[in-house]
Each structure stands twice: as structure tokens, then as C-alpha cells.
N, C-alpha and C positions, 0 to 999 in steps of 0.2 A: 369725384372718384370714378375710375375707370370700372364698369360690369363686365366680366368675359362672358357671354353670349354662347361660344362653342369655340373653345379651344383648340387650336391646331397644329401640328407639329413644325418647330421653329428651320428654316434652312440652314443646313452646318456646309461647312467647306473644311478640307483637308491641306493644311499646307506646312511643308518642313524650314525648321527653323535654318538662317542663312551662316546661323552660328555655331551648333551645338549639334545639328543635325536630325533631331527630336523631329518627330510628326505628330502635329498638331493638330486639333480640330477644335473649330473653330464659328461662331455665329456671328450676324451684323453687329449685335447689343456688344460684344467682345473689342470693337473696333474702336477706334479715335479719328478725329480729322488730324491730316497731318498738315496743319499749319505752314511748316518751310517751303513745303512743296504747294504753295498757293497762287505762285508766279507761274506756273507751269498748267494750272488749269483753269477752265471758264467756272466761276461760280452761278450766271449767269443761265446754263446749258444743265448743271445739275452735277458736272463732272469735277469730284471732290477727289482726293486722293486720302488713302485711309492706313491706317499704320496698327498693330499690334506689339503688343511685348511678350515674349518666349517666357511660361512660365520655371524653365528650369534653367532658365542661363541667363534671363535679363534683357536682353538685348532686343533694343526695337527693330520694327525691317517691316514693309511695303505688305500691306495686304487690299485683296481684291472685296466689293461688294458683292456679296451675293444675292443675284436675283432669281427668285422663287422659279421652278419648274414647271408646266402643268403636267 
């Protein structure tokens, strides 16, 4: 079992749906590997390509990883 030690606030990223047009926000944990797109990237290098689903319309579409700010 996982202890949290000190909790921290999780990084969100903002991004509009490519269908419905909704603005999203959105964390890593929210993300999936996009599988199809695996011909396209090194798995090797760490560079995964990642997809979410638009809670009001369904529809999958390209999302970015976000990496923590200092």
C-alpha cells in the first residue's frame, strides 16, 4: 500500500475538445496510451503518444503529457 508522506497538488492542463468545442481540463491520471499511434513514436526514448475522451461528446482526440513546472 501506497503512504502519502505530503501531498501536492496534481498538474492540470487546459485543452478544447476537437469536436464539440467544450474546454477541458484535464490531469496525466485522465490520459491513455494511444496504441495506433505507436508506429510514430520511440518507446525506447520515453516518447508515448497519449489520447483522452471529451466528457460531453465522446469523442477521442490527441492529448499532451504534462510536465510538472518548478
Amino acid at each position: 500500500m501506497i503512504k502519502v508522506i505530503e501531498e501536492k497538488e496534481v498538474p492540470r492542463a487546459e485543452i478544447t475538445c476537437t469536436n464539440c468545442g467544450s474546454v477541458l481540463e484535464y490531469g496525466n491520471a485522465d490520459l491513455v496510451r494511444d496504441y495506433s499511434e505507436d508506429h510514430n513514436v520511440s518507446w525506447y526514448a520515453g516518447n508515448y503518444a497519449y489520447k483522452l475522451r471529451c466528457p460531453v461528446c465522446g469523442v477521442e482526440m490527441s492529448a499532451s503529457w504534462i510536465n510538472k513546472k518548478d
